[in-house]
N, CA, C and O atoms as a Maestro MAE file, in Angstrom:
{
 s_m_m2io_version
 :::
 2.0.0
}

f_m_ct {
 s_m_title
 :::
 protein
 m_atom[340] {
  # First column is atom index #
  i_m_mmod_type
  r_m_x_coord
  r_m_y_coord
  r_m_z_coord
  i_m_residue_number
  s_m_chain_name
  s_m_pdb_residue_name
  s_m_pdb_atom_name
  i_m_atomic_number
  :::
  1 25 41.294 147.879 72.596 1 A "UNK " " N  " 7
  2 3 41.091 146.845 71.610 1 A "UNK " " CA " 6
  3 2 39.599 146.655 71.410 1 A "UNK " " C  " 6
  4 15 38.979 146.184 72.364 1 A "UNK " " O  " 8
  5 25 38.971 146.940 70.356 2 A "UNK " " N  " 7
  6 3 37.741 146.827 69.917 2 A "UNK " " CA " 6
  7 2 37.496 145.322 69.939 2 A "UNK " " C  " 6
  8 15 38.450 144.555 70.067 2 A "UNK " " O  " 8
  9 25 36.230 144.870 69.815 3 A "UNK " " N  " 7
  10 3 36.175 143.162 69.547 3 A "UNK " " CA " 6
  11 2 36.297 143.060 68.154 3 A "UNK " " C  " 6
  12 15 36.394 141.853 67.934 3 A "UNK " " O  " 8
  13 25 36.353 143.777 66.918 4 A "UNK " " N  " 7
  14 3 36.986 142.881 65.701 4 A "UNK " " CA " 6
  15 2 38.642 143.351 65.932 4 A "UNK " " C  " 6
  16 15 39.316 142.532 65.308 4 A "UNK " " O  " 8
  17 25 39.335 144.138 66.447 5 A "UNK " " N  " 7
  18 3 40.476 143.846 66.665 5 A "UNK " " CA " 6
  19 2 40.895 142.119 67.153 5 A "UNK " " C  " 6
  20 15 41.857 141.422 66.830 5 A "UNK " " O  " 8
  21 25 39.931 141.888 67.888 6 A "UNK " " N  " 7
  22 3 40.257 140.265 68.705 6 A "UNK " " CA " 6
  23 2 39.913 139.679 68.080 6 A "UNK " " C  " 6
  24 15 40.383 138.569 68.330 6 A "UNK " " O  " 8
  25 25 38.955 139.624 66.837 7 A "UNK " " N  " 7
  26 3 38.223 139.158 66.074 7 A "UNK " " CA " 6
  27 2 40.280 138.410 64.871 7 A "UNK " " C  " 6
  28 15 40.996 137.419 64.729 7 A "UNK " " O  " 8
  29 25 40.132 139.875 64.423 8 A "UNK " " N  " 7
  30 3 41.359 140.021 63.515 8 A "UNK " " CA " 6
  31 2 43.185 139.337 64.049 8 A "UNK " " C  " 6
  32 15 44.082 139.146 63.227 8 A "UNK " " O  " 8
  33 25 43.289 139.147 65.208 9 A "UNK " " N  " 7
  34 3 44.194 138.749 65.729 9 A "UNK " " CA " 6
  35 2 44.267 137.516 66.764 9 A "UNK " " C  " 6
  36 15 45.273 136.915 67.142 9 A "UNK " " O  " 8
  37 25 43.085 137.333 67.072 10 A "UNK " " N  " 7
  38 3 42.601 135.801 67.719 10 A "UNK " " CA " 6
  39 2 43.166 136.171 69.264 10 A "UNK " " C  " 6
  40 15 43.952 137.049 69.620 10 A "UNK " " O  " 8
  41 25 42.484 135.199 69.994 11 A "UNK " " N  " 7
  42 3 42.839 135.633 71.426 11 A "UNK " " CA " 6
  43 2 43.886 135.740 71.844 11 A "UNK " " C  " 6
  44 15 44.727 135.032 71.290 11 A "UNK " " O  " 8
  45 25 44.364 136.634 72.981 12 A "UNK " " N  " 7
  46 3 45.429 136.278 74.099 12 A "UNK " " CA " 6
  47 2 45.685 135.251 74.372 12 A "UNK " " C  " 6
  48 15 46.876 134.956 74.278 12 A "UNK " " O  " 8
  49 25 44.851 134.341 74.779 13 A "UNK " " N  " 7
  50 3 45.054 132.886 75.737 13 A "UNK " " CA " 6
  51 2 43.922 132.110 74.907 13 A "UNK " " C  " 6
  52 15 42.790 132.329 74.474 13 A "UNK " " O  " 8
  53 25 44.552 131.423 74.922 14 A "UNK " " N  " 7
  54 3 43.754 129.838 74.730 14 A "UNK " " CA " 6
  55 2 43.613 128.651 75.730 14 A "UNK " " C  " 6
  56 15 44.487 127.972 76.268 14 A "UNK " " O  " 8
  57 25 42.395 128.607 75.810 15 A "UNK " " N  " 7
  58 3 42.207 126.847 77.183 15 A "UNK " " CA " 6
  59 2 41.340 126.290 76.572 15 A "UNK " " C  " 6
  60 15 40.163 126.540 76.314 15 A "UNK " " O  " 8
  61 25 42.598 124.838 76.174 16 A "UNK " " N  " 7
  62 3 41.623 124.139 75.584 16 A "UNK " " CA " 6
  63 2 40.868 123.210 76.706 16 A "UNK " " C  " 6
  64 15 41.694 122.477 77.250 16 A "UNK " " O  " 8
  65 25 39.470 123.018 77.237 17 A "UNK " " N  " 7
  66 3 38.497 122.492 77.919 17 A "UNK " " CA " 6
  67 2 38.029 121.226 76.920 17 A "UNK " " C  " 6
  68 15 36.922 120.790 77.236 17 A "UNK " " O  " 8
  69 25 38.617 120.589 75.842 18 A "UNK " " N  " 7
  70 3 37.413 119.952 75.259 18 A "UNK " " CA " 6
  71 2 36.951 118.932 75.303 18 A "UNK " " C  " 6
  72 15 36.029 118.430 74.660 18 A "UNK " " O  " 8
  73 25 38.089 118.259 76.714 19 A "UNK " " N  " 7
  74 3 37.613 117.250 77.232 19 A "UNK " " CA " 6
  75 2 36.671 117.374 78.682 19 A "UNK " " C  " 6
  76 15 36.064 116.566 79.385 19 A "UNK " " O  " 8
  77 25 36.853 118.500 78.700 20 A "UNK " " N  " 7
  78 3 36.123 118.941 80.393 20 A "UNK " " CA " 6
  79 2 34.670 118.762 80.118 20 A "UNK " " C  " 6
  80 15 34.049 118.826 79.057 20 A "UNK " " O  " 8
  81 25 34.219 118.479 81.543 21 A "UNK " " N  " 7
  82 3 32.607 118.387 81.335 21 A "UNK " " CA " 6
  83 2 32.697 119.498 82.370 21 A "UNK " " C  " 6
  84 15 33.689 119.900 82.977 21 A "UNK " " O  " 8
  85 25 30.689 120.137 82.464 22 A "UNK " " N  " 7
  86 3 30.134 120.902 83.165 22 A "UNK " " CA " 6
  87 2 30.908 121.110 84.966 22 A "UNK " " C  " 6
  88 15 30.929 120.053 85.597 22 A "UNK " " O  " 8
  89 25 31.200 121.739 85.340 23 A "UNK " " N  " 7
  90 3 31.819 122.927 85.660 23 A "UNK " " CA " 6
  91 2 32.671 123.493 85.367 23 A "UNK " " C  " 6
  92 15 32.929 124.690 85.500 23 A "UNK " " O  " 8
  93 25 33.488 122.265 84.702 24 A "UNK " " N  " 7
  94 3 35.183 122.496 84.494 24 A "UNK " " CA " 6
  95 2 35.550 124.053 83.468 24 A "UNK " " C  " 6
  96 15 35.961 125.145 83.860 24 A "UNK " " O  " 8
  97 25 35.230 123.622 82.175 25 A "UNK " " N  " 7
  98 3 35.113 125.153 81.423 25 A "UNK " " CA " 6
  99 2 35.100 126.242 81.869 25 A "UNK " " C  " 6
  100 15 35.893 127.140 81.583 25 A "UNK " " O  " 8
  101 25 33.981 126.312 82.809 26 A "UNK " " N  " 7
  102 3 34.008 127.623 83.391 26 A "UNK " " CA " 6
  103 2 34.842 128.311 84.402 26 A "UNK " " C  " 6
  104 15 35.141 129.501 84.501 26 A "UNK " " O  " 8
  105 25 35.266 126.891 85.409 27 A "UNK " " N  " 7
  106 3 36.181 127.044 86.650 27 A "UNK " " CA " 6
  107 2 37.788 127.283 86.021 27 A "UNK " " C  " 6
  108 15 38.597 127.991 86.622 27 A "UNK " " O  " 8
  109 25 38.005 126.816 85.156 28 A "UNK " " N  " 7
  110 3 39.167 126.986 83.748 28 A "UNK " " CA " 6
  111 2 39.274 128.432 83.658 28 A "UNK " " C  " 6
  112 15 40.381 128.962 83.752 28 A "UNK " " O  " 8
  113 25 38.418 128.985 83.516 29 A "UNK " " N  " 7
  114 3 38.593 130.427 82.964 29 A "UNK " " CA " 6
  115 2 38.989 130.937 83.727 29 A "UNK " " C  " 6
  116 15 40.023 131.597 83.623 29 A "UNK " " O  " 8
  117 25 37.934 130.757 85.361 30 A "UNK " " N  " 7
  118 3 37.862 131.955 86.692 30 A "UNK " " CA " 6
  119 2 39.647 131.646 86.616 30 A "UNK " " C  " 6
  120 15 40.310 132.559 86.125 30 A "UNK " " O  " 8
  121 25 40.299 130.553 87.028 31 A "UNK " " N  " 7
  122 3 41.064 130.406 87.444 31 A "UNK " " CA " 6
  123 2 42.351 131.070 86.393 31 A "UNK " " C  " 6
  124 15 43.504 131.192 86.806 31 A "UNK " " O  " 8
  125 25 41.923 131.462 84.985 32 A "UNK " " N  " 7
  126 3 43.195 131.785 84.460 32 A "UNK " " CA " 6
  127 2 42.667 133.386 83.158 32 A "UNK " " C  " 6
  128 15 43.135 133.822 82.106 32 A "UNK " " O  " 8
  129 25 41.900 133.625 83.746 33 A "UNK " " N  " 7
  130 3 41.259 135.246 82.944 33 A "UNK " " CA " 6
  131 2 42.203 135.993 83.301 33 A "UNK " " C  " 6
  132 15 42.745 136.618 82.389 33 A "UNK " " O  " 8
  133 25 42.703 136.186 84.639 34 A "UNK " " N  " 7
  134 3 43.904 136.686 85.178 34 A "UNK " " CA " 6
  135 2 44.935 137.138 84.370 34 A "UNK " " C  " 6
  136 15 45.305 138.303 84.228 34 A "UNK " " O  " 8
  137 25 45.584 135.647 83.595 35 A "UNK " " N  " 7
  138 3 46.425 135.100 83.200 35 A "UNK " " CA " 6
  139 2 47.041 136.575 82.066 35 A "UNK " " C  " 6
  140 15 48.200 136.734 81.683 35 A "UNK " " O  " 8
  141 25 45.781 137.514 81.737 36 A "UNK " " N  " 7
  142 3 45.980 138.352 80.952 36 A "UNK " " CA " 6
  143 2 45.299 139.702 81.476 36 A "UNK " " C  " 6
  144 15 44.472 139.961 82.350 36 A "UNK " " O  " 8
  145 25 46.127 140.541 80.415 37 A "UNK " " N  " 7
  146 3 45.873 142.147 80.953 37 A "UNK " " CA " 6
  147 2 44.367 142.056 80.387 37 A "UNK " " C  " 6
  148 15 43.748 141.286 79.652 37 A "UNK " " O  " 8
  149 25 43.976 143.740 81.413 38 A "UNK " " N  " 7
  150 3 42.226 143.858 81.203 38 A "UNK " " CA " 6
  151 2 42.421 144.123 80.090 38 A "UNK " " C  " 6
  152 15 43.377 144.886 79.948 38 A "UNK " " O  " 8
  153 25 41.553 143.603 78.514 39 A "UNK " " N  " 7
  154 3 40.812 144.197 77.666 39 A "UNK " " CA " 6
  155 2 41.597 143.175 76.710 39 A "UNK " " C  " 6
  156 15 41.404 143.169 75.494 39 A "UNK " " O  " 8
  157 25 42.483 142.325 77.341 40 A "UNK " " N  " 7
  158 3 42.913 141.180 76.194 40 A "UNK " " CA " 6
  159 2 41.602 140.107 75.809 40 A "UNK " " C  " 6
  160 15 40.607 140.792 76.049 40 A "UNK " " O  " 8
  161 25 41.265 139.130 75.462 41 A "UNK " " N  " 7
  162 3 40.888 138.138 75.279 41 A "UNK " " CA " 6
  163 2 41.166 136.834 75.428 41 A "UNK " " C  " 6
  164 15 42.306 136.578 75.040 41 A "UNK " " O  " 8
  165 25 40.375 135.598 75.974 42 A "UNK " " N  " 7
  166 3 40.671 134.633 76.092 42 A "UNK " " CA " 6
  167 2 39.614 133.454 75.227 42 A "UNK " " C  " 6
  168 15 38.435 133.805 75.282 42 A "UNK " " O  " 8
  169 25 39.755 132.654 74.756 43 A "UNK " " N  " 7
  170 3 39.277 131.493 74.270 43 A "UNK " " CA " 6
  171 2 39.067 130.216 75.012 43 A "UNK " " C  " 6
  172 15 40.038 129.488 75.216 43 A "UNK " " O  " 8
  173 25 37.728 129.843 75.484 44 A "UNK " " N  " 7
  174 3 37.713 128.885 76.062 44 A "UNK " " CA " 6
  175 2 36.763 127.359 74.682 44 A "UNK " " C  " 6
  176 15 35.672 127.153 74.149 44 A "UNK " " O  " 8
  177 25 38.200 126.716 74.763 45 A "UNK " " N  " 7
  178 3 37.923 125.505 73.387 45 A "UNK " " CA " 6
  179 2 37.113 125.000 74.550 45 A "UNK " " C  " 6
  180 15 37.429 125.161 75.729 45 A "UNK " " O  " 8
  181 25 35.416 124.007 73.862 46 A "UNK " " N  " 7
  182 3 34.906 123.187 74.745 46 A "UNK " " CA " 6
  183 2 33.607 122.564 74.499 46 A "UNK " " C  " 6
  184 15 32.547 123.190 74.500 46 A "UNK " " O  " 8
  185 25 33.737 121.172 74.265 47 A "UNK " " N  " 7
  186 3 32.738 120.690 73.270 47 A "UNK " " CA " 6
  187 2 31.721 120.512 73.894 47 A "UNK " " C  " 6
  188 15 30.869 119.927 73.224 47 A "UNK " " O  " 8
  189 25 31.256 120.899 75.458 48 A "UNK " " N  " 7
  190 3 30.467 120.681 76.398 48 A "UNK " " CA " 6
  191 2 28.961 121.194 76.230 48 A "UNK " " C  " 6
  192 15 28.620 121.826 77.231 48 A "UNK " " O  " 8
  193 25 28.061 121.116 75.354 49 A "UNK " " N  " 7
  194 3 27.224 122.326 75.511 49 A "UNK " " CA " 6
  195 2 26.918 122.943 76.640 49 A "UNK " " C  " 6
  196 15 26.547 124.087 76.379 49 A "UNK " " O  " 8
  197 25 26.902 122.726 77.734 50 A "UNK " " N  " 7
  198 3 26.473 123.779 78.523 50 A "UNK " " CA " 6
  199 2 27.511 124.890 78.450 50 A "UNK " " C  " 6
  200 15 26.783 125.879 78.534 50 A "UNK " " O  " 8
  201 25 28.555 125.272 78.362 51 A "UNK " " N  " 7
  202 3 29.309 126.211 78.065 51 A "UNK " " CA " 6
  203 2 28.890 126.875 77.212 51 A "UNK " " C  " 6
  204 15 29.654 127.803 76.945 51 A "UNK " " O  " 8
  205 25 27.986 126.844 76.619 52 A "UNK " " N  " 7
  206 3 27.179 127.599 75.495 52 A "UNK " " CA " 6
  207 2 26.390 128.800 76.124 52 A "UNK " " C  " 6
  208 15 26.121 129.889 75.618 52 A "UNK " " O  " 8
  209 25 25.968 128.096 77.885 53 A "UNK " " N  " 7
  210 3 24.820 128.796 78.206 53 A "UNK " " CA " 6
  211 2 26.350 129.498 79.648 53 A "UNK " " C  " 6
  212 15 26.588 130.642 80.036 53 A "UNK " " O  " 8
  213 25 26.775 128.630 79.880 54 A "UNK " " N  " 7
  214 3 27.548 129.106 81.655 54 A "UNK " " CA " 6
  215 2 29.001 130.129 81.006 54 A "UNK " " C  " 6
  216 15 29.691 130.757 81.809 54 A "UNK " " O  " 8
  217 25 29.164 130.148 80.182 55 A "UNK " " N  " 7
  218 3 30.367 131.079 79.888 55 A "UNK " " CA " 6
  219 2 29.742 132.442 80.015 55 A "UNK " " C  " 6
  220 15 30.058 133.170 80.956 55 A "UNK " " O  " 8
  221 25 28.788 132.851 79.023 56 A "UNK " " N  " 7
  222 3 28.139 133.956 78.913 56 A "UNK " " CA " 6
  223 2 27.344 134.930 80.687 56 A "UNK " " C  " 6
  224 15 27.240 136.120 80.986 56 A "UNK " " O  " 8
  225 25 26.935 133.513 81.479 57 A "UNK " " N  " 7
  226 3 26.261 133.784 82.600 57 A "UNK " " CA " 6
  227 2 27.171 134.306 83.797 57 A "UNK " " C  " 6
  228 15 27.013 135.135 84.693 57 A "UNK " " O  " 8
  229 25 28.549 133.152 83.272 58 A "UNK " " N  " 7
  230 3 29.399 133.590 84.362 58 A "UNK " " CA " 6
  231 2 30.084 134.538 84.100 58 A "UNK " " C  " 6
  232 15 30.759 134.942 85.047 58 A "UNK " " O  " 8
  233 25 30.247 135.419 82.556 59 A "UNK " " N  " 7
  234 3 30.732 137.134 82.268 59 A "UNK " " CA " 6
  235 2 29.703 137.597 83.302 59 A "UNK " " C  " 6
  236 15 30.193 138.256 84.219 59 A "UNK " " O  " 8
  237 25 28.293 137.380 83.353 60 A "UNK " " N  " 7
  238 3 27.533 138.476 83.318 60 A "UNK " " CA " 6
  239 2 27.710 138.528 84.910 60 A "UNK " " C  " 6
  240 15 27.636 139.699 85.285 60 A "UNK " " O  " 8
  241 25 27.917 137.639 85.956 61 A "UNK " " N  " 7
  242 3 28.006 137.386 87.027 61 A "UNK " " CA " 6
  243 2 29.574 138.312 87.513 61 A "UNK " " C  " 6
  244 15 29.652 139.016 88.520 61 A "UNK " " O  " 8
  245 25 30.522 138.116 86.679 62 A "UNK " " N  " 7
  246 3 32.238 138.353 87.324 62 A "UNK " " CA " 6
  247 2 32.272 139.940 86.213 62 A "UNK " " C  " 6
  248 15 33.350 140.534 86.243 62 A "UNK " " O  " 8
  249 25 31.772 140.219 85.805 63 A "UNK " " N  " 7
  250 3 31.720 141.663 85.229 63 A "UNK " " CA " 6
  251 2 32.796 141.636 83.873 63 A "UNK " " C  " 6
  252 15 33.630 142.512 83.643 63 A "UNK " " O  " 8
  253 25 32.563 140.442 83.064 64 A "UNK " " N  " 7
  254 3 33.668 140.714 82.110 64 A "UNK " " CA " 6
  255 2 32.638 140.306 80.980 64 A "UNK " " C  " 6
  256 15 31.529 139.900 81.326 64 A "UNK " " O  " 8
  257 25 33.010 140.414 79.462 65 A "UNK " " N  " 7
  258 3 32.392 140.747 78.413 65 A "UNK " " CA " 6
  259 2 32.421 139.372 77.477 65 A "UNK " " C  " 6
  260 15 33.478 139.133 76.893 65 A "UNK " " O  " 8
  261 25 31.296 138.454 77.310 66 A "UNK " " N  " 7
  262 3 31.435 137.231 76.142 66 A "UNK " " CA " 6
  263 2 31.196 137.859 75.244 66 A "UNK " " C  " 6
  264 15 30.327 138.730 75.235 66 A "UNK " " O  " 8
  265 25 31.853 137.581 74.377 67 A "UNK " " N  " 7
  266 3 32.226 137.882 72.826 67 A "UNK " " CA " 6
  267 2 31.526 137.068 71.676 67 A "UNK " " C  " 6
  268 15 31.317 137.236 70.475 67 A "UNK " " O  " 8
  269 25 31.174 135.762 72.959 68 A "UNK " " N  " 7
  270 3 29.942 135.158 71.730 68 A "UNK " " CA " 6
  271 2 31.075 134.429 71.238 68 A "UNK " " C  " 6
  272 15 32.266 134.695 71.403 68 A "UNK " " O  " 8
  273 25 30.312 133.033 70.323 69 A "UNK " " N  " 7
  274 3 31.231 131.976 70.188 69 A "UNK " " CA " 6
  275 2 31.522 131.600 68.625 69 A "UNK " " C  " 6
  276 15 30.622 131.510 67.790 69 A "UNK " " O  " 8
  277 25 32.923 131.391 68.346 70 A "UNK " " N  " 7
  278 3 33.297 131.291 67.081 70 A "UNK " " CA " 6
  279 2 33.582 129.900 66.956 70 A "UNK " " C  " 6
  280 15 33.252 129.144 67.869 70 A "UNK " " O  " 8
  281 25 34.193 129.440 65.869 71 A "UNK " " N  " 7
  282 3 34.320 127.959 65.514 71 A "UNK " " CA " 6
  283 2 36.151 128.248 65.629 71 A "UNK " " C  " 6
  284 15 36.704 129.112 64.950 71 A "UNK " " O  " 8
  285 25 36.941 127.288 66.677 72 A "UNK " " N  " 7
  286 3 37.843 126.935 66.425 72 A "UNK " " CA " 6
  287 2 38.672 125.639 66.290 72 A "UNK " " C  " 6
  288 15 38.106 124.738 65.672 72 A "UNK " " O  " 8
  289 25 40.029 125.361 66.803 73 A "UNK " " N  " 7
  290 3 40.337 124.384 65.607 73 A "UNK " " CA " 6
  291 2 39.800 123.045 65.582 73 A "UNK " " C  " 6
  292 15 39.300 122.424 66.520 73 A "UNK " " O  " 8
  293 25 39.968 122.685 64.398 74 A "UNK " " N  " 7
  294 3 39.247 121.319 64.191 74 A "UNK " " CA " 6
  295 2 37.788 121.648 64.507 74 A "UNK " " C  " 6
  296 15 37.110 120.724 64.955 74 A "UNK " " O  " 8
  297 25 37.403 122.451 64.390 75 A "UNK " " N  " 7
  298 3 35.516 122.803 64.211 75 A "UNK " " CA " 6
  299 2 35.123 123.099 66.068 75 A "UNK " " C  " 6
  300 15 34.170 123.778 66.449 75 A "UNK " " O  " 8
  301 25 35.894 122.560 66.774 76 A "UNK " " N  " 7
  302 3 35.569 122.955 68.157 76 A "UNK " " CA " 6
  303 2 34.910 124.225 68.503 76 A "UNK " " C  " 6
  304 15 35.482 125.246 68.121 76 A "UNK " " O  " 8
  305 25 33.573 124.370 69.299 77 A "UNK " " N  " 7
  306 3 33.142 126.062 69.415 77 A "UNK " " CA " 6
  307 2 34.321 126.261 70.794 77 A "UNK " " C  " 6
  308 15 34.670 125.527 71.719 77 A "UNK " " O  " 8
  309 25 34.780 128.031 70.231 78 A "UNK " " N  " 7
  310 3 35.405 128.785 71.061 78 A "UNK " " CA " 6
  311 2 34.787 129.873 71.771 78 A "UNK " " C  " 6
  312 15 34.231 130.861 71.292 78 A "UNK " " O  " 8
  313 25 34.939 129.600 72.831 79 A "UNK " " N  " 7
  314 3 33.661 130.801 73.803 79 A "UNK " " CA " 6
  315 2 34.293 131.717 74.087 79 A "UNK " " C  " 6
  316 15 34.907 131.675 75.154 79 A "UNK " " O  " 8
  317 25 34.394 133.003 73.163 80 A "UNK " " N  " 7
  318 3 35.147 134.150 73.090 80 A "UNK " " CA " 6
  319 2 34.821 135.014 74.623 80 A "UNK " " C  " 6
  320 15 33.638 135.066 74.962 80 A "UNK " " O  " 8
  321 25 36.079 135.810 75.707 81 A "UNK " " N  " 7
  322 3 35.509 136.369 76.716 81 A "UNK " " CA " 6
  323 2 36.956 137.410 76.717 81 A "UNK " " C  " 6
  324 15 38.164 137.178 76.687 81 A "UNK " " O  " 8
  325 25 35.990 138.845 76.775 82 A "UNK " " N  " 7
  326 3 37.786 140.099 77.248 82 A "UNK " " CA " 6
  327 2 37.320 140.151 78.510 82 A "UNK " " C  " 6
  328 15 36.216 140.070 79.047 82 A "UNK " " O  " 8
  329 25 38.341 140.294 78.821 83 A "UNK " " N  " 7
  330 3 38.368 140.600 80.161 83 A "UNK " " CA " 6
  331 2 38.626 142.230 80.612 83 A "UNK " " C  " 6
  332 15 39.474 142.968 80.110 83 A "UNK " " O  " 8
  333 25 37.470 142.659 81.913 84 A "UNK " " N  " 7
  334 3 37.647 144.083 81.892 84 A "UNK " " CA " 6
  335 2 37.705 144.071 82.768 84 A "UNK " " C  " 6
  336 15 36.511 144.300 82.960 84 A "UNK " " O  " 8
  337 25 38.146 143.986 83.838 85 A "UNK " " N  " 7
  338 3 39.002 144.163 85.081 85 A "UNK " " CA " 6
  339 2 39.868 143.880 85.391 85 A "UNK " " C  " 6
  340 15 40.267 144.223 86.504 85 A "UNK " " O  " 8
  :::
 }
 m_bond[339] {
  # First column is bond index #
  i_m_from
  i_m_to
  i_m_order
  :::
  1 1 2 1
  2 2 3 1
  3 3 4 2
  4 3 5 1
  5 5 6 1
  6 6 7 1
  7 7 8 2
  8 7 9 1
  9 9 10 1
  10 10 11 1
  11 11 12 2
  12 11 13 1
  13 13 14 1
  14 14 15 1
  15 15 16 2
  16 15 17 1
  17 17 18 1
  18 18 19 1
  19 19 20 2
  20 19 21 1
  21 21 22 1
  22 22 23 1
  23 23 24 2
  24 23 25 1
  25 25 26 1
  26 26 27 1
  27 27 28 2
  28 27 29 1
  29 29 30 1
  30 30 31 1
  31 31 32 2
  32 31 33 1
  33 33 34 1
  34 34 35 1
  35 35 36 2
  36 35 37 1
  37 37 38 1
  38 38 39 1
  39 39 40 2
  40 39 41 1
  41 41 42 1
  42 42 43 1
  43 43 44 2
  44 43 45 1
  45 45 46 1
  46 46 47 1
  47 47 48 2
  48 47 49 1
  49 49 50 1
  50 50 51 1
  51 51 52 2
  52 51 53 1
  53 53 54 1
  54 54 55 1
  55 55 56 2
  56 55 57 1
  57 57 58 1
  58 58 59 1
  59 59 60 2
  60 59 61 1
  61 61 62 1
  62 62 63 1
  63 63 64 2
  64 63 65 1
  65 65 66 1
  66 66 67 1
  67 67 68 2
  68 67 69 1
  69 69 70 1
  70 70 71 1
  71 71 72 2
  72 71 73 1
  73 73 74 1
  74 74 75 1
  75 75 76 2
  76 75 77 1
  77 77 78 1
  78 78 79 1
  79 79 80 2
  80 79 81 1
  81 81 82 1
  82 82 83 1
  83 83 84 2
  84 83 85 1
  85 85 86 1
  86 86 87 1
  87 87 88 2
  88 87 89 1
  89 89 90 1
  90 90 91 1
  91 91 92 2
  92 91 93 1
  93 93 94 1
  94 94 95 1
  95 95 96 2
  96 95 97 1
  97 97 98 1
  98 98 99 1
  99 99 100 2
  100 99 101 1
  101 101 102 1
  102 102 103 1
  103 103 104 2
  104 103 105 1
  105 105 106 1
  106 106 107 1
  107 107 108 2
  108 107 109 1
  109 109 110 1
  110 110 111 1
  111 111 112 2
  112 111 113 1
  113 113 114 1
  114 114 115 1
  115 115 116 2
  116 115 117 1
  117 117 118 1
  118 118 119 1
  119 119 120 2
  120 119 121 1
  121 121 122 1
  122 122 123 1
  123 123 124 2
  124 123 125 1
  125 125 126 1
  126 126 127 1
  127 127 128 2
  128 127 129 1
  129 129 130 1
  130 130 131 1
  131 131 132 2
  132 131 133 1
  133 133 134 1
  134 134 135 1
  135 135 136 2
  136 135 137 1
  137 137 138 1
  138 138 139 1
  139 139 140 2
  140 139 141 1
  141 141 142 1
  142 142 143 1
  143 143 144 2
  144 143 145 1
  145 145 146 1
  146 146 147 1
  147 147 148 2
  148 147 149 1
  149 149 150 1
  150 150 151 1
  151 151 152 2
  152 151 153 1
  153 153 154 1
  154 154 155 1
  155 155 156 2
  156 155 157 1
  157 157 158 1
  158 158 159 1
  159 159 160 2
  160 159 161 1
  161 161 162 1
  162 162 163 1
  163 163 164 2
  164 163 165 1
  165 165 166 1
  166 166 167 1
  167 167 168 2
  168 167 169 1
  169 169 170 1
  170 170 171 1
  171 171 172 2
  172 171 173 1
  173 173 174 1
  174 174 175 1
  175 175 176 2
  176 175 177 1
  177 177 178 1
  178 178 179 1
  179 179 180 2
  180 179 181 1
  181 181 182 1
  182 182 183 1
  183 183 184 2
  184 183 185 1
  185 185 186 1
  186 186 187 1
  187 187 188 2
  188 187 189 1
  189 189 190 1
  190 190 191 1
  191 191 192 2
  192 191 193 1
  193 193 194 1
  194 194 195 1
  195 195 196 2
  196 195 197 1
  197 197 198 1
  198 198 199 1
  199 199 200 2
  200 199 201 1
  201 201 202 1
  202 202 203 1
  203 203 204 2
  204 203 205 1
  205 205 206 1
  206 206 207 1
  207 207 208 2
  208 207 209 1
  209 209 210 1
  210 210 211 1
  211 211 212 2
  212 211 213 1
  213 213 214 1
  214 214 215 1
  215 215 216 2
  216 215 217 1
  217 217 218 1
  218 218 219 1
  219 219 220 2
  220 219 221 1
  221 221 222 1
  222 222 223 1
  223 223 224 2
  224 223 225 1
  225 225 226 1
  226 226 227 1
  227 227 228 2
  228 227 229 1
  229 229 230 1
  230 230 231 1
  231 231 232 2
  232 231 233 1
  233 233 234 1
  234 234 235 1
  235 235 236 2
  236 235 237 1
  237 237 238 1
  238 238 239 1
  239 239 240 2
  240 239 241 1
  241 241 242 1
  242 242 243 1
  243 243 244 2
  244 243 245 1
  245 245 246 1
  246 246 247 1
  247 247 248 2
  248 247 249 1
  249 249 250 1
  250 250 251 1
  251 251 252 2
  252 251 253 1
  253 253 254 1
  254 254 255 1
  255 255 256 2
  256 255 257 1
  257 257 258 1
  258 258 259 1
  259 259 260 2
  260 259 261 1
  261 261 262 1
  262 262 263 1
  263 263 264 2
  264 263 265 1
  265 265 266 1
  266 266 267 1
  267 267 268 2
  268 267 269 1
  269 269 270 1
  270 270 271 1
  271 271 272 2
  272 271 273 1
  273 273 274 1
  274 274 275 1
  275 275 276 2
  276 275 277 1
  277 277 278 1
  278 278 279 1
  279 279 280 2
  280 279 281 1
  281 281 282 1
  282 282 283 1
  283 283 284 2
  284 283 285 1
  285 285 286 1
  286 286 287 1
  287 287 288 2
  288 287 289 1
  289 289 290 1
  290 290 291 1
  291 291 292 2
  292 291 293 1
  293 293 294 1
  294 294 295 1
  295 295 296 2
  296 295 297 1
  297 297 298 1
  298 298 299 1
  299 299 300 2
  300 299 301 1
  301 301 302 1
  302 302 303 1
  303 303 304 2
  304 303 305 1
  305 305 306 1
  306 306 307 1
  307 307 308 2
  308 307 309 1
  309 309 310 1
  310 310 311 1
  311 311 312 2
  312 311 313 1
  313 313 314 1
  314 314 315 1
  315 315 316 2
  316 315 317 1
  317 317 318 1
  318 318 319 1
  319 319 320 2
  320 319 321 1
  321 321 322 1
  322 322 323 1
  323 323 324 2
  324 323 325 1
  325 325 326 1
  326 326 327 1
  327 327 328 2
  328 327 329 1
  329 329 330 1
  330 330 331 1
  331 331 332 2
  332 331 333 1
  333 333 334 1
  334 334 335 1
  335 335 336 2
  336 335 337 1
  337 337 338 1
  338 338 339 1
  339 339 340 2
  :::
 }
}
């Protein structure tokens, strides 16, 4: 699955975080990236800014790929991440 394939079909999983504050978002993910096969995608909803900066840090840390962040529903940013392991 290329990333405009995920682009074109929207993620695997969705967690919506958008009430979570700073750690939560991120501990959200570790705990459910799993949740899907390697090379699916997940969406983490989350109005937190630091998730702007800790989604991307914690791909680069756990070896999986941010996709960089799109607008989802109701205008919420979605912190696009596939997972490759």
């Amino acid at each position: 699955m290329s990333t405009s394939d995920a682009d074109e079909t929207g993620p695997d999983l969705v967690l919506d975080c958008r009430d979570l504050r700073c750690p939560m978002p991120v501990i959200e993910l570790a705990k459910h990236v799993g949740d899907v096969e390697v090379g699916a995608t997940v969406a983490v909803l989350a109005h937190d800014p630091a998730a702007r900066v800790d989604i991307p840090a914690w791909c680069r840390m756990r070896g999986h790929e941010a996709l960089g962040e799109a607008v989802g529903p109701d205008g919420v940013p979605a912190h696009r991440v596939r997972r490759l392991h």
